[in-house]
Jmol script that loads the backbone (N, CA, C; Angstrom):
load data "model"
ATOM      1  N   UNK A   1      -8.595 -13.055   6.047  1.00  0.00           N
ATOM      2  CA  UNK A   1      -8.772 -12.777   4.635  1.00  0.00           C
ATOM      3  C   UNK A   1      -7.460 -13.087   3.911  1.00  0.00           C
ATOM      4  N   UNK A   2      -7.539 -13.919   2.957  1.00  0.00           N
ATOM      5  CA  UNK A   2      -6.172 -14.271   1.832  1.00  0.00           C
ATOM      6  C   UNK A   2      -6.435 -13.642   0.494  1.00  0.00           C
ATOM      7  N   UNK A   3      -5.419 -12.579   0.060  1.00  0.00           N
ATOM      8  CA  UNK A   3      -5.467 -12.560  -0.667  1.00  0.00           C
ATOM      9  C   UNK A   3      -4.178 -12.304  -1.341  1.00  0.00           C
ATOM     10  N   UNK A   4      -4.292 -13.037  -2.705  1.00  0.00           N
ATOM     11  CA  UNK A   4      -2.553 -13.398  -3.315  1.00  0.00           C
ATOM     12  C   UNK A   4      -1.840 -12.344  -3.581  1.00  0.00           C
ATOM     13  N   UNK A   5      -3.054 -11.270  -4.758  1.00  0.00           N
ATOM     14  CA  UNK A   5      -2.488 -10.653  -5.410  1.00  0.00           C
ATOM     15  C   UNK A   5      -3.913  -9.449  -5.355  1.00  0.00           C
ATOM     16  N   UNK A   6      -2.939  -8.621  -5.308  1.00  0.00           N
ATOM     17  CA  UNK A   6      -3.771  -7.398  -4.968  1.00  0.00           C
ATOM     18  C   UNK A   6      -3.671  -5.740  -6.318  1.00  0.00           C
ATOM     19  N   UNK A   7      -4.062  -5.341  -6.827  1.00  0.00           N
ATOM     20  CA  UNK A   7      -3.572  -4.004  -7.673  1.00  0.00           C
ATOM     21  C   UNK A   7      -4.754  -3.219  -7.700  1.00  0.00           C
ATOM     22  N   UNK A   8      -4.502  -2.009  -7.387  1.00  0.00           N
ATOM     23  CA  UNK A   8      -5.956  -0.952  -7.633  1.00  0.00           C
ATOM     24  C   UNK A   8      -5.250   0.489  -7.933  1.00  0.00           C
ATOM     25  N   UNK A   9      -6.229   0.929  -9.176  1.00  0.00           N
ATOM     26  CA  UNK A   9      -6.174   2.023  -9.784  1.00  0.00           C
ATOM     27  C   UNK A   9      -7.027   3.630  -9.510  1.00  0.00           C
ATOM     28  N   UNK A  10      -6.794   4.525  -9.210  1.00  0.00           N
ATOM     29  CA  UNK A  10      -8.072   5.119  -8.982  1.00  0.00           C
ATOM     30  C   UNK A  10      -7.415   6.895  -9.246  1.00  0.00           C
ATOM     31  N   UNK A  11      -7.767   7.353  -9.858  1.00  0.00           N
ATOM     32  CA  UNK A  11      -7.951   9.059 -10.166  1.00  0.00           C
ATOM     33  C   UNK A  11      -8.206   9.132  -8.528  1.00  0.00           C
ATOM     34  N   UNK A  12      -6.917  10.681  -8.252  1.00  0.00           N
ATOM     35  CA  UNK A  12      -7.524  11.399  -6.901  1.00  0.00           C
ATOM     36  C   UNK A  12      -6.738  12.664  -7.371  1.00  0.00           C
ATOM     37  N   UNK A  13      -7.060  13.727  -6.534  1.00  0.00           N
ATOM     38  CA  UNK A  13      -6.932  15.442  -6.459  1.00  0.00           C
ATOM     39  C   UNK A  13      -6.003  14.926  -5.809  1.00  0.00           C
ATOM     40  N   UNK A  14      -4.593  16.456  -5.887  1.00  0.00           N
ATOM     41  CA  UNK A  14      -3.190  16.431  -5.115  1.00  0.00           C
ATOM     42  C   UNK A  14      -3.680  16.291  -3.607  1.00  0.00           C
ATOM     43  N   UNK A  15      -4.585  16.755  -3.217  1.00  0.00           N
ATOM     44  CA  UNK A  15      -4.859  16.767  -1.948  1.00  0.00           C
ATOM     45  C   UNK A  15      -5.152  15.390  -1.525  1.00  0.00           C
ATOM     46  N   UNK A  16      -6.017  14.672  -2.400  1.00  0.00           N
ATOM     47  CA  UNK A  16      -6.383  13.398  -1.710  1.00  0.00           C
ATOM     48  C   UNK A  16      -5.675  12.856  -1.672  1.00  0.00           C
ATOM     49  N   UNK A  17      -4.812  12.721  -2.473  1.00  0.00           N
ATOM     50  CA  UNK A  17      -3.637  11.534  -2.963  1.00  0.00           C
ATOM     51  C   UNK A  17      -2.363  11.781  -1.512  1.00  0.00           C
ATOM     52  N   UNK A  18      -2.312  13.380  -1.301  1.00  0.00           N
ATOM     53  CA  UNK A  18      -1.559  13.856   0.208  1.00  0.00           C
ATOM     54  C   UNK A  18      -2.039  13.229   1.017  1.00  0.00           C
ATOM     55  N   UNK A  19      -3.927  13.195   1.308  1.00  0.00           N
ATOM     56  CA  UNK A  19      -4.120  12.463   2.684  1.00  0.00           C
ATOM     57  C   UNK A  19      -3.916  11.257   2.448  1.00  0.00           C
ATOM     58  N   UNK A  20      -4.277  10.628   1.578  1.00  0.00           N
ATOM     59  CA  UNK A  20      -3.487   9.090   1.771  1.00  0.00           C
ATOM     60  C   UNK A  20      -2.237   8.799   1.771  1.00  0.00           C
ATOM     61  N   UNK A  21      -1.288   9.365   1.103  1.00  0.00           N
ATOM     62  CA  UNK A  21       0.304   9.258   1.750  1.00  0.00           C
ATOM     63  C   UNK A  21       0.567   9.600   3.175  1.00  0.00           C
ATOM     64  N   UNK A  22       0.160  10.676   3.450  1.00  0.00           N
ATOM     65  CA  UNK A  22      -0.023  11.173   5.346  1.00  0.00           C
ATOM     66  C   UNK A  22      -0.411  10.119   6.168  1.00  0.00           C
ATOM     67  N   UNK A  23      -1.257   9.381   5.334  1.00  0.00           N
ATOM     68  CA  UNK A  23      -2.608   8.383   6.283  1.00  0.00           C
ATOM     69  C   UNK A  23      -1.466   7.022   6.379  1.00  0.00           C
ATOM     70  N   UNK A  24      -1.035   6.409   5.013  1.00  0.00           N
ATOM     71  CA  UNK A  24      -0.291   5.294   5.012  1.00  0.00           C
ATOM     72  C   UNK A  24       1.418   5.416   5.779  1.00  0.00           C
ATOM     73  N   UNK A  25       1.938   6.664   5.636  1.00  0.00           N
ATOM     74  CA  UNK A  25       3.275   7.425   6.359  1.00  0.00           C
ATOM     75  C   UNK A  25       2.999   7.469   7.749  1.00  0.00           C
ATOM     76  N   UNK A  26       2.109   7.488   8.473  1.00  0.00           N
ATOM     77  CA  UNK A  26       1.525   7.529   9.889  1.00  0.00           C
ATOM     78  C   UNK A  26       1.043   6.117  10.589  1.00  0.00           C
ATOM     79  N   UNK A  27       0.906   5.278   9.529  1.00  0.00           N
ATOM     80  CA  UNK A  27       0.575   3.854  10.253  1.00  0.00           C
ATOM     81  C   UNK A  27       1.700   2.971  10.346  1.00  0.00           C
ATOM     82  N   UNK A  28       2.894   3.771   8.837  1.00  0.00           N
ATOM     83  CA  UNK A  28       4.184   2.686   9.301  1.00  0.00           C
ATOM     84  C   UNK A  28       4.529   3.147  10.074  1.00  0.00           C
ATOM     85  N   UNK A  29       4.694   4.734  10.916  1.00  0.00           N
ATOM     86  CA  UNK A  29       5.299   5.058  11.980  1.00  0.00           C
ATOM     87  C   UNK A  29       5.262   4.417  12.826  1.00  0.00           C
ATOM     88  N   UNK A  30       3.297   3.929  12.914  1.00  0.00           N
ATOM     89  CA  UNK A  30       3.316   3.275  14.249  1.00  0.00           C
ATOM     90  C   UNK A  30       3.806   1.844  14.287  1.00  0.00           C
ATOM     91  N   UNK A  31       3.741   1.058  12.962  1.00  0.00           N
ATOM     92  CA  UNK A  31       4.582  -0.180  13.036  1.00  0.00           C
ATOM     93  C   UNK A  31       3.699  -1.287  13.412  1.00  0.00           C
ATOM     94  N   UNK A  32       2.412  -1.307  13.455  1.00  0.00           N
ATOM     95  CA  UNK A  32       2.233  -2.751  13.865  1.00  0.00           C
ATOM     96  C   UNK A  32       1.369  -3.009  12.290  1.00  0.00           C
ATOM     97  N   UNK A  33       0.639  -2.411  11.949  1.00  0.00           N
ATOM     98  CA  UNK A  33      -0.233  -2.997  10.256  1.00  0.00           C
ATOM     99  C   UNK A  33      -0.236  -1.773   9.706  1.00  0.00           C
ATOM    100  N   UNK A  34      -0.479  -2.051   7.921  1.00  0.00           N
ATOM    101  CA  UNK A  34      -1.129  -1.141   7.394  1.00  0.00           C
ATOM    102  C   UNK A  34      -2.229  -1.630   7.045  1.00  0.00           C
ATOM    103  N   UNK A  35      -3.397  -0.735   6.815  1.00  0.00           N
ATOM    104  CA  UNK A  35      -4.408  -0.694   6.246  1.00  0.00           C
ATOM    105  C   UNK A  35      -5.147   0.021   4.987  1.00  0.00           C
ATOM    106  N   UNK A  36      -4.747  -0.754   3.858  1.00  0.00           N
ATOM    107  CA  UNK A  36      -5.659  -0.217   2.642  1.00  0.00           C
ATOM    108  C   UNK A  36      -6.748  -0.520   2.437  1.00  0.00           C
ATOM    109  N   UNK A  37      -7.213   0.228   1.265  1.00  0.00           N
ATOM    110  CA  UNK A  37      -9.084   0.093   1.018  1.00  0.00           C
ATOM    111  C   UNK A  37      -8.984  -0.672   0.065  1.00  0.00           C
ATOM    112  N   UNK A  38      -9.907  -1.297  -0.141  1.00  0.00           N
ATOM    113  CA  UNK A  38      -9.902  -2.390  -1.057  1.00  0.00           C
ATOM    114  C   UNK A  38     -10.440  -1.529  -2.471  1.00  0.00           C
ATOM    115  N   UNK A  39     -10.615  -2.677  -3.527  1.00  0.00           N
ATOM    116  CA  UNK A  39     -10.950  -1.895  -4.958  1.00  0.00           C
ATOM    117  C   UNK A  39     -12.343  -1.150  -4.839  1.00  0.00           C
ATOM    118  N   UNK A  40     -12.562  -0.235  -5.036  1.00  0.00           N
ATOM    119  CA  UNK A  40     -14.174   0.520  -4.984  1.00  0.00           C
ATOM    120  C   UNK A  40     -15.254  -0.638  -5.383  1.00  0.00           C
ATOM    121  N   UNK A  41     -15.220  -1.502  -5.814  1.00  0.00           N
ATOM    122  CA  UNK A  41     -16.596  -2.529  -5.736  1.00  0.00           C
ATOM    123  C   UNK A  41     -16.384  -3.397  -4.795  1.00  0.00           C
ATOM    124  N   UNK A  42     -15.791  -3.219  -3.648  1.00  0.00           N
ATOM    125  CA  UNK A  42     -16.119  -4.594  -2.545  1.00  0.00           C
ATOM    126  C   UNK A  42     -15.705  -2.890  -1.205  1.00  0.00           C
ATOM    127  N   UNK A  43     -15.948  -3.841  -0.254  1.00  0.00           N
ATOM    128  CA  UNK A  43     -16.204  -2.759   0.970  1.00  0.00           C
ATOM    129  C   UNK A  43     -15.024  -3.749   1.693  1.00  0.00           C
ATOM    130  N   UNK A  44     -14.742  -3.147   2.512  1.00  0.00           N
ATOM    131  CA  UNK A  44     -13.667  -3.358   4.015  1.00  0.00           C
ATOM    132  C   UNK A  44     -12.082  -2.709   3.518  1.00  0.00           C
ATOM    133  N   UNK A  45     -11.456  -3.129   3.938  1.00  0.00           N
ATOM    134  CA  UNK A  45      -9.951  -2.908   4.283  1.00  0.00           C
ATOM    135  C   UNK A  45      -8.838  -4.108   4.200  1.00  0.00           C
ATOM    136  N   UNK A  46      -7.993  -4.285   3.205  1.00  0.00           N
ATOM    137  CA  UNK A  46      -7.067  -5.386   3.477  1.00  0.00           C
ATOM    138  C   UNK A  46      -5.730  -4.603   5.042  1.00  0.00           C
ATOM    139  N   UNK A  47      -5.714  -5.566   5.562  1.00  0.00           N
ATOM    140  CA  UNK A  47      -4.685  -5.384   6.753  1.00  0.00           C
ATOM    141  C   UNK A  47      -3.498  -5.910   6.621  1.00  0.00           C
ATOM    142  N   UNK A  48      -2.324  -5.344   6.175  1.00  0.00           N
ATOM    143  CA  UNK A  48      -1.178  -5.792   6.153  1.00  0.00           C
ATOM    144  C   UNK A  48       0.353  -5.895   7.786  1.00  0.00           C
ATOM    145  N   UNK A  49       0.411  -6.848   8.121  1.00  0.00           N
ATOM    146  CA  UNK A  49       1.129  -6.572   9.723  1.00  0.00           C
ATOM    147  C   UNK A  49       2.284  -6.212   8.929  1.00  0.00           C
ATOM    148  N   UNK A  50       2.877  -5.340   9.822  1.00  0.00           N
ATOM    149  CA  UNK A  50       4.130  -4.575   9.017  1.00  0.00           C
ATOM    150  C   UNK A  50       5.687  -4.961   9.944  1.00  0.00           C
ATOM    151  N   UNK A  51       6.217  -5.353   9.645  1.00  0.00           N
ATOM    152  CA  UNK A  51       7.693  -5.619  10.097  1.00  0.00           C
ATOM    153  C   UNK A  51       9.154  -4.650   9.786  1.00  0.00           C
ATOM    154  N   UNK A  52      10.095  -4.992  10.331  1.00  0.00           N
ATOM    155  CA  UNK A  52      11.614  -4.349   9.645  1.00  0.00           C
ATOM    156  C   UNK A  52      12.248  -5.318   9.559  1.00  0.00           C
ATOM    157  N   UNK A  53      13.124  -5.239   8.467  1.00  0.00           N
ATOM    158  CA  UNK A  53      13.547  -4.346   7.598  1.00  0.00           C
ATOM    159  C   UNK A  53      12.461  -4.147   6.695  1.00  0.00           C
ATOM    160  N   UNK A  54      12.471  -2.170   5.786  1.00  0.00           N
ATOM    161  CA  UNK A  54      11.358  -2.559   4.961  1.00  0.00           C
ATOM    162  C   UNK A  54      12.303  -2.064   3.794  1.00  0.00           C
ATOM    163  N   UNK A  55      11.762  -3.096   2.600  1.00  0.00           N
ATOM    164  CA  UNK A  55      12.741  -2.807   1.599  1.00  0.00           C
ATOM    165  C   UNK A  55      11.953  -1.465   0.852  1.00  0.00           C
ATOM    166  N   UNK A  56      12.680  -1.025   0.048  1.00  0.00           N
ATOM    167  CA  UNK A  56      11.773   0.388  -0.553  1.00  0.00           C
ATOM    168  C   UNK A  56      12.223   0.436  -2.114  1.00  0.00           C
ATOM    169  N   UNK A  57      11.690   0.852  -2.958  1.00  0.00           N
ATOM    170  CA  UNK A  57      11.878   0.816  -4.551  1.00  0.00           C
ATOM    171  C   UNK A  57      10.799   1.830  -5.246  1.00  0.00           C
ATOM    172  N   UNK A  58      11.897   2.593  -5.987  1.00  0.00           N
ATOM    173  CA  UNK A  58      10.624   3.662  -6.579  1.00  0.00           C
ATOM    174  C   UNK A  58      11.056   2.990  -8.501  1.00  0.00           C
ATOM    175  N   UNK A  59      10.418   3.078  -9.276  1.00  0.00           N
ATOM    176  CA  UNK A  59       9.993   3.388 -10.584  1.00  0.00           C
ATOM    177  C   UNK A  59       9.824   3.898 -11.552  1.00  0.00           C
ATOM    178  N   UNK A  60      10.187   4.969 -12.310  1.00  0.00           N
ATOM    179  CA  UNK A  60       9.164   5.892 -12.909  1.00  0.00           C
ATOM    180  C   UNK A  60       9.550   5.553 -14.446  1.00  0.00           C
ATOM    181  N   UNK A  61       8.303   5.958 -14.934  1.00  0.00           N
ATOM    182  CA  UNK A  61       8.075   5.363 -16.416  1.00  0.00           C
ATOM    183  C   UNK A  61       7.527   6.571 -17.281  1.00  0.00           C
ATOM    184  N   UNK A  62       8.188   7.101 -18.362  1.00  0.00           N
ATOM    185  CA  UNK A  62       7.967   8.048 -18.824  1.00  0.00           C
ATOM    186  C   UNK A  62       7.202   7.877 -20.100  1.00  0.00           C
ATOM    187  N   UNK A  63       5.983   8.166 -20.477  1.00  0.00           N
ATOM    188  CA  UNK A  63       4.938   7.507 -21.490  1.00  0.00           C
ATOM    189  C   UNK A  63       4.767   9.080 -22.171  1.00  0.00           C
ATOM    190  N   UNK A  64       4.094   8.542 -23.382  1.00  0.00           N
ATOM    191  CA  UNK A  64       3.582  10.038 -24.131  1.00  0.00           C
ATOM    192  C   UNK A  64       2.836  11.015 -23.274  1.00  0.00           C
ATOM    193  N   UNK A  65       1.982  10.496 -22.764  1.00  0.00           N
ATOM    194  CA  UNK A  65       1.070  11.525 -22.063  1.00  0.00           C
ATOM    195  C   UNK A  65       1.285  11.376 -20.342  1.00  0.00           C
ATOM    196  N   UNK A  66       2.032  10.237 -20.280  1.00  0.00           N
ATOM    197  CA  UNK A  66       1.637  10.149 -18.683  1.00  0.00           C
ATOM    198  C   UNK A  66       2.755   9.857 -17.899  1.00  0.00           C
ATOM    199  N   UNK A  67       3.274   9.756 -16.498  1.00  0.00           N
ATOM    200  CA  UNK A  67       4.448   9.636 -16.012  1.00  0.00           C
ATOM    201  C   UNK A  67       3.963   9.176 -15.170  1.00  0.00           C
ATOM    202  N   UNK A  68       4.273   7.861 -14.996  1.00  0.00           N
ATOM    203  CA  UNK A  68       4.111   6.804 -14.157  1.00  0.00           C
ATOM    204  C   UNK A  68       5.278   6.909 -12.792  1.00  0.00           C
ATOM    205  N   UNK A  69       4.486   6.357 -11.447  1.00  0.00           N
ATOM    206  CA  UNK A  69       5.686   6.629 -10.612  1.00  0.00           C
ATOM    207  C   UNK A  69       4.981   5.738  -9.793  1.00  0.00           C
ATOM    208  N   UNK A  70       6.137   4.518  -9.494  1.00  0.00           N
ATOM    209  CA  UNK A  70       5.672   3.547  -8.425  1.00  0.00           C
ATOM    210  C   UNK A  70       6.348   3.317  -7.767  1.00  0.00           C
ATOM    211  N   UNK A  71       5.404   3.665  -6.353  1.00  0.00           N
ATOM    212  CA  UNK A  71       6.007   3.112  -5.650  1.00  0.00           C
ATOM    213  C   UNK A  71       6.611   1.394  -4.731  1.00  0.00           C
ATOM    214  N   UNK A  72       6.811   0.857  -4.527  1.00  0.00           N
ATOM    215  CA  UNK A  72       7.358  -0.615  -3.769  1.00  0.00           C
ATOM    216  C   UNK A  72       7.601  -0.716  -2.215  1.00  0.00           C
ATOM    217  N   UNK A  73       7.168  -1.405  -1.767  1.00  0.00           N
ATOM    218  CA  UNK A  73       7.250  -1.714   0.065  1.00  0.00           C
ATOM    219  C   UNK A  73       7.361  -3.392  -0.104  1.00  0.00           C
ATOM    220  N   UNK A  74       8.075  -3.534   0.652  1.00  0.00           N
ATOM    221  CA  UNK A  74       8.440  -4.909   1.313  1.00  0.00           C
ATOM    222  C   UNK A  74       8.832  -5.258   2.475  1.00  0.00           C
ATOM    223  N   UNK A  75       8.448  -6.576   3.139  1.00  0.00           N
ATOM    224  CA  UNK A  75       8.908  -6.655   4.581  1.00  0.00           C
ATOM    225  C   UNK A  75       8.683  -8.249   4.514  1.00  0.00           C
ATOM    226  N   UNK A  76       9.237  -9.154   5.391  1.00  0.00           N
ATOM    227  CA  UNK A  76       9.048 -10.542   5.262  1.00  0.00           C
ATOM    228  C   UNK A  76       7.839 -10.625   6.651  1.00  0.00           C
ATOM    229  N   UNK A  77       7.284 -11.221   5.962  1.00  0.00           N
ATOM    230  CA  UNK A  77       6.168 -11.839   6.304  1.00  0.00           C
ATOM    231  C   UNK A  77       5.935 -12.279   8.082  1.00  0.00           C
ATOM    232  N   UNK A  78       5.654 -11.987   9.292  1.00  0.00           N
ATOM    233  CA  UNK A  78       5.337 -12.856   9.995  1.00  0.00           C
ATOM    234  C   UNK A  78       4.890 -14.016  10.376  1.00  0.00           C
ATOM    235  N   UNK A  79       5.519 -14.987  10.966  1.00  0.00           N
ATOM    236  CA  UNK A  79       5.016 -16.369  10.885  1.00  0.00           C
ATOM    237  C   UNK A  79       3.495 -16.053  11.702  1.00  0.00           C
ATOM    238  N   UNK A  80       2.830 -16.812  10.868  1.00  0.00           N
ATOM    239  CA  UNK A  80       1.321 -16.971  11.683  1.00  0.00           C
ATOM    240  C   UNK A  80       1.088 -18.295  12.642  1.00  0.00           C
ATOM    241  N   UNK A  81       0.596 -17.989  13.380  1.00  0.00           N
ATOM    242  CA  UNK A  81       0.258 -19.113  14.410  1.00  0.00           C
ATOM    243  C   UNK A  81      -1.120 -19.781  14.195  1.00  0.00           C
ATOM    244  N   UNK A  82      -0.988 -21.306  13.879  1.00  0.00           N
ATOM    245  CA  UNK A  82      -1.952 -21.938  13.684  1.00  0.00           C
ATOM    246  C   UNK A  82      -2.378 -22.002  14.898  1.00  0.00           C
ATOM    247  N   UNK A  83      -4.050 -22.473  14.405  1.00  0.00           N
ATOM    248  CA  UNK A  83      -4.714 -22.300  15.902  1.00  0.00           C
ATOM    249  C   UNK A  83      -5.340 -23.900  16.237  1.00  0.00           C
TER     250      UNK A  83
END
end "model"
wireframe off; spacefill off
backbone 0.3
color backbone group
């Protein structure tokens, strides 16, 4: 699956938003991919292979009503092996 450019938005409870930090904090532990859900109108999982160094960058944006906080992950890419 290729895909260039990826962004998804979605309302969750403190709790949900915990299990998915827990969920994504537990797969870089293990170091070989992460796995996100794709946008709520298509089904599967994009798979990202995860490497070191990982660069890290936070954000935050202070708006009238809302406080934006983003986070950033980076890692260079693994060469893929043509087949």
């Amino acid at each position: 699956m290729r895909i260039e450019e990826y962004e998804f938005e979605e309302e969750k409870t403190l709790s949900n938003l915990a299990d998915l930090l827990i969920e994504i904090a537990e797969q870089i532990r293990a170091g070989e991919k992460l796995e996100l859900p794709m946008p709520t109108l298509k089904e599967g999982v994009i798979e990202v292979p995860l490497g070191e160094p990982i660069e890290t960058g936070i954000e935050v944006t202070i708006r009238r009503h809302f406080i934006h906080v983003d986070f950033a992950l980076s890692w260079r890419r693994r060469k893929i092996k043509e087949a």
